[in-house]
N, C-alpha and C positions, 0 to 999 in steps of 0.2 A: 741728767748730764750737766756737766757745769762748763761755765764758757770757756774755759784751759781744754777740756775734753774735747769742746764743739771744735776750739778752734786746731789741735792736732788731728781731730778725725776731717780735717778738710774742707768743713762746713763754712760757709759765708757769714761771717757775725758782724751788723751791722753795729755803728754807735748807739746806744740808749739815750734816749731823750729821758732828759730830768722833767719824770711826774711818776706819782705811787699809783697812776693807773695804767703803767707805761708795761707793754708786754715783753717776756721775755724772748731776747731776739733770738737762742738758736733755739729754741723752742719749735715743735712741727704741731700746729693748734688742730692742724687736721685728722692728726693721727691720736690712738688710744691714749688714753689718761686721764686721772681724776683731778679735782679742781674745788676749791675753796673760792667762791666768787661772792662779791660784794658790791650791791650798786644802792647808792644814796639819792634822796627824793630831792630835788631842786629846789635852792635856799633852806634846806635840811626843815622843810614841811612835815609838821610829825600829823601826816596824813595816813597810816598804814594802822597807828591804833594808839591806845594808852596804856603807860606804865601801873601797875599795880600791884597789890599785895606790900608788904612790907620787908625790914632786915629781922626785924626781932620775933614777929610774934607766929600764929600758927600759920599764916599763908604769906607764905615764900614771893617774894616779887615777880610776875611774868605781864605779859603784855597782851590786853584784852585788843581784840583784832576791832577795828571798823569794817564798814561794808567793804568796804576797797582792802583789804587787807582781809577778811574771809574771802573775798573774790581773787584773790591773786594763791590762796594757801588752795582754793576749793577748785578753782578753775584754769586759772593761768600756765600755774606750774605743771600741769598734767599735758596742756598744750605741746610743750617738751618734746617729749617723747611721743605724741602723735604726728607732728611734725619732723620729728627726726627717732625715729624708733634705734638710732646706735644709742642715746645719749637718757642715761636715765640720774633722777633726782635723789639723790641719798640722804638730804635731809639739809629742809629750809627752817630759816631763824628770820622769823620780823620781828622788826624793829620799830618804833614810830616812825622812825623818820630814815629810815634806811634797812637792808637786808642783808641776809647772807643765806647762801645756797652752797651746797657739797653737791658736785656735779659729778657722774662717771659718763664718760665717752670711752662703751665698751667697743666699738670698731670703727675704725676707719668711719670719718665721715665723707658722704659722695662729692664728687671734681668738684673744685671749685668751693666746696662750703668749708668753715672751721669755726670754732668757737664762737670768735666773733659772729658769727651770721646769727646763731642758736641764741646767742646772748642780745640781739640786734630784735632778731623776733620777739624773742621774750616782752623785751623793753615796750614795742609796740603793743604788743599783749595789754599790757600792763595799763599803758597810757587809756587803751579805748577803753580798758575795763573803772578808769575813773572818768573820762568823759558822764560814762552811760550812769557810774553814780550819782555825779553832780548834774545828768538830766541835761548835759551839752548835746549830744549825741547818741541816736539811737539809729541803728539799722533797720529797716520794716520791709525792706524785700531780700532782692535774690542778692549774696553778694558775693564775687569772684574774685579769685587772688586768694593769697594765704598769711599769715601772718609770720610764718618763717619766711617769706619771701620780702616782708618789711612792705606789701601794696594792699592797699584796700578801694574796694568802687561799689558803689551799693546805693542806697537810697536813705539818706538821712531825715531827721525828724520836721518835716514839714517842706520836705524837698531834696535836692538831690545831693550826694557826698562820693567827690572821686579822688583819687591821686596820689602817691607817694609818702608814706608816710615817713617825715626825716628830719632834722634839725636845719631852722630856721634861724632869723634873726629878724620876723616881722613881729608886730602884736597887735593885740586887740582885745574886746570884751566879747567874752563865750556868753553863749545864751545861759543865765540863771550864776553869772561869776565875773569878777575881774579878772583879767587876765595880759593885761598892762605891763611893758617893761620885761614881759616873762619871756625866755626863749619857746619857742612853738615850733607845730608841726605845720608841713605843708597843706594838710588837709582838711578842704573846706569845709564847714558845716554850712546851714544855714536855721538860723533860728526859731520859733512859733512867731515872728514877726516878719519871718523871707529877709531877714539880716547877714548877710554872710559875716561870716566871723573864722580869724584861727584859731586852734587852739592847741594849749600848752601842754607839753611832754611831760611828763610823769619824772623820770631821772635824769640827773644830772649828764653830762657827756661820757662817756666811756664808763669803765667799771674797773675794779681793780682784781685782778686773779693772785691764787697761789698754786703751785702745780706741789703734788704730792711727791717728793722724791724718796723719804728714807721710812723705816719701819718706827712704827708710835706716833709718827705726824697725824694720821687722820684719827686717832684718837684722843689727840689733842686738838684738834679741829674741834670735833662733836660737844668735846668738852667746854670748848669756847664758846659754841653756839648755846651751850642749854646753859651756860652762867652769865651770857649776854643782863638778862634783864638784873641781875642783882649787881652784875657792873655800873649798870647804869644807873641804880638808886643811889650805889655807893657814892659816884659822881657826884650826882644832884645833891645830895646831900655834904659832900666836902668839894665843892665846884674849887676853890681857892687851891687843894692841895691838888691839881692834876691840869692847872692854868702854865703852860709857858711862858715864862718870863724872858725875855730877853734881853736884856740891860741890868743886871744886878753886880755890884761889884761886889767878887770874893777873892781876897787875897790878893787883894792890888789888879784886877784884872776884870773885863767886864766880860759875864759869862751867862748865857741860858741856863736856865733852873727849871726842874719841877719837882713839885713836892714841899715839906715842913724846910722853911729855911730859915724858920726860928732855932733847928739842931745846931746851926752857928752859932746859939747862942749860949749852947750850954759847956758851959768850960772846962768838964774833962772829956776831953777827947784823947783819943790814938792814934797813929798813922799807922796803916796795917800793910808794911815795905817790907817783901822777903826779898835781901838779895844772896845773889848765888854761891856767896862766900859762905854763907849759914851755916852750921853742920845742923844736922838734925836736932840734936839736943837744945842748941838755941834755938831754931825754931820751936819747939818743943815749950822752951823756958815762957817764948816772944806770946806762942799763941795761948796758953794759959794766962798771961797779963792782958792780953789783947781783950780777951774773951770775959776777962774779968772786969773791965771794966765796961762792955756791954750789961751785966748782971747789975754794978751796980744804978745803974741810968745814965751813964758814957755815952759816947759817943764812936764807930769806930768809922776810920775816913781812909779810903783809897780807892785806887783804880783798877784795883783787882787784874794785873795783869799776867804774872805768874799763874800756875797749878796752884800753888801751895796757898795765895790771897785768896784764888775764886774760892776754894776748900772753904775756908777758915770765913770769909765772907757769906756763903751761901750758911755755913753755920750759926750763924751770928745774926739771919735772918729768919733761918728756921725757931732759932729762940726768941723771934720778936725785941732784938737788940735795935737801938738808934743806930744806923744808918747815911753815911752820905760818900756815896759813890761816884765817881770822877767819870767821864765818857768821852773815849777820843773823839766819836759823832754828837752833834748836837742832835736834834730834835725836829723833826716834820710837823706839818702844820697836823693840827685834830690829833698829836701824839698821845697816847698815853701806855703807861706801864704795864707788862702782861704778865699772865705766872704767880707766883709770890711773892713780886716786886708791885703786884695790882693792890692785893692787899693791905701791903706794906705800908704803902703808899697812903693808901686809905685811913688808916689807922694813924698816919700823923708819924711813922717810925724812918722814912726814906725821903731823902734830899738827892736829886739825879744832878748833878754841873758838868757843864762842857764850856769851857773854854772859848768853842772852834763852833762855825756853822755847821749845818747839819747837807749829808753827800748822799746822794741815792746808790751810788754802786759801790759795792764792798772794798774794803780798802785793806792792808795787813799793816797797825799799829807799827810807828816807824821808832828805834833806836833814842831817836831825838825827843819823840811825843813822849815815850813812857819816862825818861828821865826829867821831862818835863811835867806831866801829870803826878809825879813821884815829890817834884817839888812842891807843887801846887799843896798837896795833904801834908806836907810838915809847916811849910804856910798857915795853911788851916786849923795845924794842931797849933801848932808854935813854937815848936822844938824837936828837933829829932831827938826821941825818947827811945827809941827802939838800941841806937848806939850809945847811947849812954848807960844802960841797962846792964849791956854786955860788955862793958866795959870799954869800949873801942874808940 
């Protein structure tokens, strides 16, 4: 359901707080639905495992697990679903330093609980399951409370461990770690020296969801997760083409970038502007020059805002053409490119510019902007080429 839906069928929609972990507000988290969720290790700690295998040769890039990451694939996640038997796991992707999980919530979860709690539990899961790696924390009797319930009380490694487990703002040195300056749990260990000490939560605060609305989404999901680790070689390996810049002047104007913005620099370019006056035959005439000068190592430049640009754009990528695409939105922090535009990107063939900062909630490109973004790419180019062609 979308928020025009939520709000004609009557529903309460509150304002959304700007952050990418922020939930969807007429969203019911308690009720049936699946789920793309994402939660990242605290100071992006690539504690969960190591990147491996390569791009080129016989073994493909994937991510060899640590303890803590076989313990969260082999034990944690299975908790899930003992703790809440509506909500099963459809397939987890670790990360080093962060995850992602495809969740199904096939009924109704009971009064009172939703996502959030499942994802709350989890987390706690999670943390003691690296406590007990790094030898902070060990249980050795009876211990009551549940970990979807987010409480634990039991007897820890050389004495007693009770309390709430939840986000703090104290810190201190875990037995056998530093754990200094770090956000922590409320609950107490006490060390092989009778030290009490707290210790530090495993992820970062919240998590960020997708909810599955239309058909081919969760197959683009899955797909996301199992190309996870060759994204991230591709990265580490061109870290420069997938960095946000924010201060770059292009075309008199200081603009967010990511991607090759050396394609600035190569001087033939195109401006790929359909306007609605076109007959077909000019378009026609426009997109074989257009196209042609991607073939010969051009450049083509616009904002793709038309049918007839996305077309003609998504073409011109499909052929592995230079690329530099205009964007009403800027860019979020940790942004980068997905799809074809991941690759693209990779390969040194796409420059992203936006003008404008970047807005968490959808917007519909205004009158003003496209005639402004339309400028910006003959700017870029340096002549409207497209009217003088056709003679106009």
């Amino acid at each position: 359901m979308t928020r025009e839906e939520a709000i004609a069928a009557g529903m309460n929609v509150h304002e959304i707080q700007h952050s990418m972990k922020r939930r969807t507000s007429w969203h019911d988290y308690s009720r049936k639905g699946t789920y793309m969720l994402t939660l990242v290790v605290r100071d992006r700690m690539a504690l969960l495992g190591t990147l491996k295998g390569n791009l080129e040769g016989e073994m493909a890039p994937y991510v060899e697990y640590s303890a803590l990451g076989r313990a969260i694939v082999q034990e944690e996640q299975k908790k899930i679903n003992r703790y809440y038997p509506q909500v099963e796991v459809w397939k987890l992707c670790i990360m080093p330093d962060h995850l992602h999980m495809i969740v199904r919530v096939k009924e109704d979860l009971p009064k009172g609980k939703h996502l959030g709690a499942v994802v709350r539990g989890f987390k706690v899961g999670c943390s003691r399951a690296w406590w007990r790696v790094e030898g902070w924390w060990e249980p050795e009797g009876k211990t009551s409370g549940t970990v979807a319930e987010g409480k634990t009380s039991g007897t820890g490694a050389g004495g007693n461990a009770s309390g709430t487990v939840a986000e703090g703002n104290a810190s201190g040195t875990g037995a056998g770690g530093n754990a200094s300056g770090t956000v922590v749990a409320s609950v107490t260990s006490v060390s092989p020296e009778g030290v009490s000490c707290k210790l530090p939560l495993l992820f970062e605060e919240g998590y960020n969801d997708k909810i599955l609305m239309h058909e081919g989404q969760l197959d683009n999901w899955k797909h996301y997760l199992d190309d996870n680790p060759r994204r991230l070689m591709m990265k580490r390996r061109n870290p420069d083409l997938f960095t946000v810049l924010t201060d770059l002047e292009v075309a008199g104007e200081r603009c967010k970038v990511v991607g090759n913005r050396f394609l600035l620099n190569i001087p033939d370019k195109v401006a790929v502007i359909v306007h609605r006056r076109y007959t077909d035959d000019e378009i026609g005439q426009l997109r074989g020059e257009w196209l042609g000068c991607g073939e010969r190592g051009g450049v083509l430049v616009s904002a793709a805002i038309s049918p007839k640009e996305k077309e003609i754009m998504r073409e011109a990528m499909s052929r592995g053409y230079n690329i530099i695409l205009l964007r009403e939105n800027g860019f979020p922090k940790l942004y980068k490119p997905s799809g074809e535009a991941f690759d693209a990107c990779a390969k040194g063939l796409l420059l992203q510019i936006s003008p404008w900062d970047f807005h968490y909630e959808k917007r519909v490109i205004t009158r003003t902007q496209c005639l402004y973004l339309n400028s910006m790419a003959e700017r870029i180019v340096g002549v409207n080429q497209a009217e003088k062609r056709l003679g106009r």
